[in-house]
N, C-alpha and C positions, 0 to 999 in steps of 0.2 A: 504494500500500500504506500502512497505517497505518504509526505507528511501532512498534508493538508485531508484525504481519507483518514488517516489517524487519530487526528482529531477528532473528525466527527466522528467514528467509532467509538471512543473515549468518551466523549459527552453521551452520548446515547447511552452507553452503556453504565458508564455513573450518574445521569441525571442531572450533570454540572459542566455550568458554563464558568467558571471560576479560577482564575489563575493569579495563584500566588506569589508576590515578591518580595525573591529573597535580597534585601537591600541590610548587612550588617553594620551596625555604629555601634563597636567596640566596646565607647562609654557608655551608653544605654542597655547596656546588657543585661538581664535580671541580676539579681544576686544569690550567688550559691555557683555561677557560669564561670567566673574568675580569667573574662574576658578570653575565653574559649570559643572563637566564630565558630568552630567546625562543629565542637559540639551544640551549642545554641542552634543552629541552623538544622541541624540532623536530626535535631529534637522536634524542630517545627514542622518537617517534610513529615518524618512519620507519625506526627500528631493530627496533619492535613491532608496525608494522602488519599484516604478517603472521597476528601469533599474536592479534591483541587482536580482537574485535566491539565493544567499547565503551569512550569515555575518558571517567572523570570528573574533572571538576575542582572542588576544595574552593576556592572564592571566595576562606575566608578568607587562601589562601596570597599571593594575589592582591591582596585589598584591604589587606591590611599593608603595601605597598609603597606603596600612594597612587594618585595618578595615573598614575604610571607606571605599578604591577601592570594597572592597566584596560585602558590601553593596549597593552599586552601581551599581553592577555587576548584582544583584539581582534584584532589581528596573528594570532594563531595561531587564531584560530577563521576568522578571513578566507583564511589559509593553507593552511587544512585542507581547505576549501571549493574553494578553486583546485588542489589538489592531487589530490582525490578528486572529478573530477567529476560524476562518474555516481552518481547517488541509490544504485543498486542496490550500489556499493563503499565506500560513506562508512559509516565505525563510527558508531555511535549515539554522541552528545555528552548529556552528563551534568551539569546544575547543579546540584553538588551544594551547596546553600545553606540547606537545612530553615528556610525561614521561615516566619513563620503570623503573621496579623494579623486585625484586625478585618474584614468585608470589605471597605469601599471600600481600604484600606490593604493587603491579602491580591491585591487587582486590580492594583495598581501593582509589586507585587514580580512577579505574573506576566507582565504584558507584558513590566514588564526581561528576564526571562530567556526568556521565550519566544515573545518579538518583538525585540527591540531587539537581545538577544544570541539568536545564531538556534541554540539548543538544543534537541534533542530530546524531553529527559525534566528532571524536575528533584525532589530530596528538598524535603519539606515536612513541619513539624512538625502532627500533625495536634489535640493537645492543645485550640487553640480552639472547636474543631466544625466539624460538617460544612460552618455561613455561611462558613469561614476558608479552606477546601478548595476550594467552587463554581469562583469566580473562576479558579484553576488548570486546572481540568477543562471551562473556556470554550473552550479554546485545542484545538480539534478533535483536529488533527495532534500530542499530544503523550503523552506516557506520565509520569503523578506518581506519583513513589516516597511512600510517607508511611511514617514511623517506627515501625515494631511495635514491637522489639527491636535496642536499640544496640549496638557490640562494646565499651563501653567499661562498668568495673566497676559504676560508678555507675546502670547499667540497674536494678538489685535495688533500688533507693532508690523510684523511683512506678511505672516500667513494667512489671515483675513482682511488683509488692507486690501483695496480696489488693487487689479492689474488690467488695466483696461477696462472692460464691462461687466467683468467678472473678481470676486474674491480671488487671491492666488493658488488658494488651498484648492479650489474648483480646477482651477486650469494644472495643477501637480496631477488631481488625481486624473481628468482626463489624460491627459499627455502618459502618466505610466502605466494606467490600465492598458495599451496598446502593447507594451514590452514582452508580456508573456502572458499566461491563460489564467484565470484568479484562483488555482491550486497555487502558483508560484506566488503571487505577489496579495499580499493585506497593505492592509493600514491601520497605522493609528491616530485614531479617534478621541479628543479626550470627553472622559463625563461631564466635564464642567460645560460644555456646548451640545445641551441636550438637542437643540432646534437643526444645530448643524447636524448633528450626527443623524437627528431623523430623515433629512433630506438628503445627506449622503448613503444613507441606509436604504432607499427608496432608490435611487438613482442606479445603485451597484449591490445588490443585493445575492447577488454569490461570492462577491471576497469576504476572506475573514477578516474581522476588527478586532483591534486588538483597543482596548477602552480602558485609560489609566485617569487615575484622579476620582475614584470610588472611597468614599471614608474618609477619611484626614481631607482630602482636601475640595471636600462636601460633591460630589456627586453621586446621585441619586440610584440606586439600584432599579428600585420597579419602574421607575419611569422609562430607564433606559430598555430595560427587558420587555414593555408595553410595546416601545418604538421598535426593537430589532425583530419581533414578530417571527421568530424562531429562526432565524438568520444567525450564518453563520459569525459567534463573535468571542471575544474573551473578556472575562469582566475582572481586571487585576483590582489586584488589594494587595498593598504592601504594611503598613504600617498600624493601621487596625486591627490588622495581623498579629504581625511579629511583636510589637509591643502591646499587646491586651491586656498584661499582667508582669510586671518588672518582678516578682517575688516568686518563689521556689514551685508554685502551679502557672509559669508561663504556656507552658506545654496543650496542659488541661484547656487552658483560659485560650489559646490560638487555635484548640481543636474547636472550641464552642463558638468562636466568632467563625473560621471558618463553614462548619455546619449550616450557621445561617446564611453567610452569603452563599453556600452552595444553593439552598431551598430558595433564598431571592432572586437567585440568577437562572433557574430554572423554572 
């Protein structure tokens, strides 16, 4: 199965549209963890595996730590892998890193993440063009989110500013839906632009969405799931998450938020 079949398989079959990010900050660690990422985070996967189909991980939580975050990084993806060994039960892994370069330069950040670190999908800024993209969408077996609409305020600054008679964000996802068939390529969407997402979800309603900005930073679960009208999409949560409980039941307390967003997102 592709990775984009996988998914849906996965959702169907756990009843959850819900993907978890793993985003660690060291100092915020519960207490009794003694600032152990690998374990804090291994604690959360198999508290959530259940309710989660997909983990992403923001690198940059990752490469703030140095060598060690990498190695880390490494650990629990080798982990995940021994853990879950049948392709058909393994949640979709997520690099979430939006990078975009020239292409020979665009080539190299895709092999890292989608050879070297064995991920299934990964964000990419699609701003360069379509040469910045290719290289991405080389890697057969994989699913590229590229950036429509971010959940963070500063979206309103080029992504939704006018570009002619159009939003920009409109004219991105035109322009790269053409690149490859929408198994290859999603987008992300963020929650915080309910209206856009429904109009974008209506326009293209075979890619997946990948929908960050649930929770912390107030976007709306039913609303969103009202709009995607069982389309295909992912609805992350990172930080509702993983910080539910700073004290020695974090685990317990990330299964229970979990749980619910799994049943709101379905």
């Amino acid at each position: 199965m592709t990775v984009y079949q996988r998914l849906l398989h996965i959702q169907q079959t756990k009843q959850t549209r819900l993907c978890v990010g793993l985003d660690p900050l060291p100092g915020r660690l519960p207490k009794g963890v003694h600032r152990n990422v690998a374990y804090f985070l291994l604690e959360i996967f198999d508290a959530t595996l259940p309710y989660s189909c997909a983990y992403k991980f923001n690198l940059a939580f990752f490469e703030r730590m140095g060598s060690t975050g990498l190695h880390t990084l490494e650990h629990l993806l080798r982990t995940i892998y021994e853990v879950t060994a049948s392709e058909d039960h393994r949640p979709i892994l997520i690099a979430d890193v939006k990078r975009s370069d020239v292409p020979h330069t665009a080539a190299t950040y895709a092999s890292a993440y989608l050879d070297f670190f064995p991920f299934d999908a990964v964000t990419v800024n699609p701003l360069l063009g379509s040469d910045s993209i290719q290289p991405f969408l080389r890697f057969s077996n994989s699913l590229v989110f590229l950036l429509a609409v971010t959940s963070n305020p500063g979206a309103s600054d080029f992504l939704l500013a006018p570009c002619g008679d159009r939003p920009l964000f409109e004219r991105i996802v035109e322009k790269t839906a053409t690149l490859a068939s929408h198994e290859r390529i999603g987008y992300v969407v963020g929650a915080t632009y309910p209206e856009i997402f429904r109009s974008l979800r209506s326009a293209y309603p075979s890619h997946f969405f990948l929908v960050p900005g649930i929770g912390a930073q107030g976007g709306d679960m039913a609303q969103l799931r009202e709009a995607n009208q069982n389309r295909p999409a992912l609805f992350s949560v990172s930080r509702s998450i993983l910080y539910a409980s700073l004290s020695i039941d974090f685990a317990e307390a990330a299964r229970r938020q979990a749980e619910r967003f799994q049943q709101e997102s379905w």
